[in-house]
C-alpha positions as CSV (number, residue, x, y, z in Angstrom):
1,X,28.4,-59.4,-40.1
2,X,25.9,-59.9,-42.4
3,X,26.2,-62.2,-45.4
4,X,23.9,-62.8,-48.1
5,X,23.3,-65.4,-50.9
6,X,20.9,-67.2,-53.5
7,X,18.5,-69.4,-51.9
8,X,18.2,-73.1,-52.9
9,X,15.6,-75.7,-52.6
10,X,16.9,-76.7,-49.0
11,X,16.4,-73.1,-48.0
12,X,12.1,-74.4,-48.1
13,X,11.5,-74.3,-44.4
14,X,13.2,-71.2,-43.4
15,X,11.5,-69.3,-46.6
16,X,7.7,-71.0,-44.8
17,X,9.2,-69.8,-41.5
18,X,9.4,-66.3,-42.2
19,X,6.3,-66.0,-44.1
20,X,4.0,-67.6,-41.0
21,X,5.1,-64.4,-39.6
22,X,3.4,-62.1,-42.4
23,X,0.4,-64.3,-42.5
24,X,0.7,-64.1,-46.0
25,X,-0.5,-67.4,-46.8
26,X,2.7,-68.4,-49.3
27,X,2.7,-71.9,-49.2
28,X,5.6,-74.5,-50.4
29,X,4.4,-74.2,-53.7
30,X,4.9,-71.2,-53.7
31,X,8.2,-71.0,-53.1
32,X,9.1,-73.9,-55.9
33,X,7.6,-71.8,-58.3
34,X,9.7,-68.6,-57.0
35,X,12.9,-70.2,-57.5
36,X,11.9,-71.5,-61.1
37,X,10.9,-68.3,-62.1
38,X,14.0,-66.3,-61.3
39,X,16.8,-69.1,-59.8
40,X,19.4,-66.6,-59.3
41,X,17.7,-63.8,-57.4
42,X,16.1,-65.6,-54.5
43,X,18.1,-64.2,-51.9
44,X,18.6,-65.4,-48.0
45,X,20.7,-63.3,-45.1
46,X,22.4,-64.6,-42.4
47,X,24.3,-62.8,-39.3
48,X,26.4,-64.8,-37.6
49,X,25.7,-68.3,-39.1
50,X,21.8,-67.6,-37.7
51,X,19.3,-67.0,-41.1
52,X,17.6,-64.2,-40.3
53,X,15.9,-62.7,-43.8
54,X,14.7,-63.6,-47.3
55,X,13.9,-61.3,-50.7
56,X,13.1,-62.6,-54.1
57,X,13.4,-61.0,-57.4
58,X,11.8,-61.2,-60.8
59,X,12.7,-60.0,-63.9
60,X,9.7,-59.8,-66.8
61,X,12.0,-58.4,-69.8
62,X,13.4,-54.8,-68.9
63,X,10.7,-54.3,-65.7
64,X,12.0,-56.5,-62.4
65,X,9.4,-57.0,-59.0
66,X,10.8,-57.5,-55.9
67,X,8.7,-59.1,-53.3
68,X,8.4,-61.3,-49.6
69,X,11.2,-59.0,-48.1
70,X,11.0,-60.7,-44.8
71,X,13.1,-60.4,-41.8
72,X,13.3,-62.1,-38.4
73,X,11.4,-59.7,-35.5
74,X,14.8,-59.4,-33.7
75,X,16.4,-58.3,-36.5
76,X,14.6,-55.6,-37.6
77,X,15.6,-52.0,-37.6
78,X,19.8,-53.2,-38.2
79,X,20.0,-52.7,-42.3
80,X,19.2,-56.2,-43.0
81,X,16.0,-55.4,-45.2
82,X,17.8,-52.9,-46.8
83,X,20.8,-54.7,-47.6
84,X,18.8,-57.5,-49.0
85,X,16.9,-55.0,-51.3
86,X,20.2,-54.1,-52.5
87,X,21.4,-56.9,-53.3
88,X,17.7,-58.0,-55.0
89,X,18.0,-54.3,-57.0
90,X,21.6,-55.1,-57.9
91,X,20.7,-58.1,-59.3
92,X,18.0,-57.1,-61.6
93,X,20.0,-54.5,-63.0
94,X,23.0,-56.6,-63.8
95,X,20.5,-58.6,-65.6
96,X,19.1,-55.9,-68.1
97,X,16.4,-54.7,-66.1
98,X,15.2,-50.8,-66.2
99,X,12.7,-50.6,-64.1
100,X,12.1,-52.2,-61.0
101,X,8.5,-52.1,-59.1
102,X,7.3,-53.6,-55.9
103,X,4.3,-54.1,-53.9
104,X,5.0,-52.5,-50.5
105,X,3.1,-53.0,-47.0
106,X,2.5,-49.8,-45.2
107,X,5.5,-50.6,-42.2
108,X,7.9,-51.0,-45.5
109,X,7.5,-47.5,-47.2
110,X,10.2,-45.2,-45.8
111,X,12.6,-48.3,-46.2
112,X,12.0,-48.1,-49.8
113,X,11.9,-44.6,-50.5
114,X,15.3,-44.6,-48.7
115,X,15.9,-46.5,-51.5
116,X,14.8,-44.5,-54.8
117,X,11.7,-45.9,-55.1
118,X,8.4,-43.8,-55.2
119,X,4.8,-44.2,-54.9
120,X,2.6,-44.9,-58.3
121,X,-1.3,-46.0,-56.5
122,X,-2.2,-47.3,-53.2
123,X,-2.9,-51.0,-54.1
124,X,-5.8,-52.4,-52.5
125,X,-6.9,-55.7,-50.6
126,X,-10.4,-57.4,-51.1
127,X,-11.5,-60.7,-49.1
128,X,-14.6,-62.4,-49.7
129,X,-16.2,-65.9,-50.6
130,X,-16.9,-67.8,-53.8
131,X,-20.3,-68.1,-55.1
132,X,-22.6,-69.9,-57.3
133,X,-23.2,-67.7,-60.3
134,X,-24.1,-68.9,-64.6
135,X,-21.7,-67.5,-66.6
136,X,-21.8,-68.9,-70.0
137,X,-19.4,-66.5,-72.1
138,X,-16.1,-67.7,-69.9
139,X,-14.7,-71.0,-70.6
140,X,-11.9,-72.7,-68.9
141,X,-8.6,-72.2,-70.1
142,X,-6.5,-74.3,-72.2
143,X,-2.8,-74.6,-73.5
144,X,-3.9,-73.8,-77.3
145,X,-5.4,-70.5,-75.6
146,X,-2.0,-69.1,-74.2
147,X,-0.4,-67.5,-77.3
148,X,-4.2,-65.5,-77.4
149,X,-3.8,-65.0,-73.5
150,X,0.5,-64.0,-74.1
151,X,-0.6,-61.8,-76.4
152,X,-3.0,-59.8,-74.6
153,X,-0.9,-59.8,-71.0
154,X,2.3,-58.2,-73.0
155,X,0.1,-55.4,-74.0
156,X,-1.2,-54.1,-70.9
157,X,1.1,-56.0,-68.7
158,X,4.0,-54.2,-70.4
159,X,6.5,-56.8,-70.2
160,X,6.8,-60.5,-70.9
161,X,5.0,-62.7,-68.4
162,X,5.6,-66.3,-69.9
163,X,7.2,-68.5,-67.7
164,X,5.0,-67.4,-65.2
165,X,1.5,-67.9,-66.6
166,X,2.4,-70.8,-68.3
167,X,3.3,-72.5,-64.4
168,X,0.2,-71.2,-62.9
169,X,-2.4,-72.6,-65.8
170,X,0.0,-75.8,-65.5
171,X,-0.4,-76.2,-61.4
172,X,-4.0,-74.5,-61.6
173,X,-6.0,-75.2,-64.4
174,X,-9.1,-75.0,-62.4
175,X,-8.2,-71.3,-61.5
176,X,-7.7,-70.6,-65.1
177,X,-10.3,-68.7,-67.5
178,X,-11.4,-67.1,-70.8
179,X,-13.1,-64.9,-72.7
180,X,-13.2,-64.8,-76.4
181,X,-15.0,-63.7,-79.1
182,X,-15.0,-64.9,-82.5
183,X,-12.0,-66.9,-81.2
184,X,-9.7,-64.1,-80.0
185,X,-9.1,-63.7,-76.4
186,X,-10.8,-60.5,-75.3
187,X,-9.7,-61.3,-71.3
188,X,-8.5,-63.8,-68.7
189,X,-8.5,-64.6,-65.1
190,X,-5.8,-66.6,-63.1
191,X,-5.7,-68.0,-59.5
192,X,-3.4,-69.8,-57.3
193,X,-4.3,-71.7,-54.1
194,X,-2.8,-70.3,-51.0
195,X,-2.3,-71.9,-47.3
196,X,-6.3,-70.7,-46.2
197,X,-7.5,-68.9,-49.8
198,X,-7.5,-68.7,-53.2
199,X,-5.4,-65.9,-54.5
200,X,-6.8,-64.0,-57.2
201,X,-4.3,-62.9,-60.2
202,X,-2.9,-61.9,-62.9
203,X,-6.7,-60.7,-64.1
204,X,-6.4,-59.0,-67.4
205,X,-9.1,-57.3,-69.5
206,X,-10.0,-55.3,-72.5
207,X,-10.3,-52.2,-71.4
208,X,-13.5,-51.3,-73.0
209,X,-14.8,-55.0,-71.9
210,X,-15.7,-54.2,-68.6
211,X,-18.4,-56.7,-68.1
212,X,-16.0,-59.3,-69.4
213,X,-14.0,-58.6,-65.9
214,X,-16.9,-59.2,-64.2
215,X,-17.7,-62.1,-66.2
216,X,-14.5,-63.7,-65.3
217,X,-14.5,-63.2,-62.1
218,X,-17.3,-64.3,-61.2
219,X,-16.6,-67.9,-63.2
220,X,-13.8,-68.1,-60.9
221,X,-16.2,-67.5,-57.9
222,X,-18.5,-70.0,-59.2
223,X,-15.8,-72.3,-59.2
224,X,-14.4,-71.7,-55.6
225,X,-18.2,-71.7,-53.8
226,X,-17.8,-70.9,-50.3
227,X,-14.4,-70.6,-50.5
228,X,-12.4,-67.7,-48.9
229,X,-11.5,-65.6,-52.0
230,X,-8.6,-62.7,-51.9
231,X,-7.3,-60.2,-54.4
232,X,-5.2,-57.3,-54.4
233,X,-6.2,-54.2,-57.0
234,X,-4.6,-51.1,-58.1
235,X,-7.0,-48.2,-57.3
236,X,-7.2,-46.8,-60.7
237,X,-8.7,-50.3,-61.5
């Protein structure tokens, strides 16, 4: 029989276990920041005593993500994805949330339309290496720039993204950059450092300011030279 529950701390080197299997590139870190950001709906399955699958859940406000559903080879295929998506879903909703979203791998799909959900964009993957580039409109970003930075993600974020941003500029503030003008933040770029990359995002814009994504990106670039780079995109953007 399958049980489920929240993970904890100890749960660190089964969570790294399964995710050497996506080759994801979640590191330790990683999963610290995961259980800050939403303690209670981190969830593990066991069969048997055996662990054998992991989901995690956040809640931003009324909209909820689920993401690293991950479940051991052998057990694939016997309703343990599914009943861990449950229990992610059930969470988030006892918690407020409305609307729940996901980023799904191709493999995952029919599990989650089982499941109510339904496809918005294909979401896209891009790889490639920092370079040197002048960029002298983005500076680096710093704590008296987050409520310019909050205000601009809740707008075209949707939701509430605090706790979150405020970790990442705390753990990465070398990943972390503006762009303002006449002192209001117009755009930002974040990044987190993975096991082999740097992992691009959030990266919100203006949406008139075009070259202000560019510009942004590429001080991010300039800062990682010759470093492997990777992002993932919605289409429409």
């Amino acid at each position: 029989m399958t049980s489920i529950r929240p993970m904890v701390p100890e749960d660190e080197g089964f969570f790294l276990e399964l995710i050497g299997l996506t080759g994801w590139g979640n590191t330790a870190a990683d999963f610290r920041r995961m259980l800050q950001y939403e303690p209670g709906g981190c969830f593990l399955a066991s069969l048997e005593g055996v662990d054998v699958g992991m989901v995690n859940s956040t809640r931003y406000g009324s909209v909820g993500w689920i993401g690293n559903l991950v479940v051991t080879p052998g057990q694939r295929g016997e309703g343990i994805g599914a009943a861990l998506m449950r229990r992610a879903m059930e969470h988030l909703t006892d918690s407020g949330v409305v609307s729940i979203r996901l980023d799904a791998v191709e493999k995952a799909i029919p599990l989650y339309e089982r499941l109510g959900f339904k496809a918005q964009y294909p979401s896209l993957r891009f790889k490639g290496l920092g370079m040197s580039f002048d960029v002298p409109d983005v500076e680096e970003m710093h704590v008296p720039h987050l409520e310019g930075v909050l205000n601009l993600d809740a707008i075209y974020f949707g939701a509430n993204r605090e706790r979150m941003l405020r970790r990442v500029i705390g753990d990465f503030p070398e990943y972390c950059f503006v762009a303002c003008e006449e002192g209001a933040v117009k755009g930002y770029l974040m990044a987190k450092r993975g096991e082999s990359n740097v992992r691009i995002g959030p990266w919100v814009c203006e949406p008139s300011r075009a070259e202000l994504a560019r510009d942004l990106l590429r001080r991010l670039m300039d800062s990682t030279a010759d470093e492997n780079l990777w992002i993932g995109v919605p289409e429409g953007n």
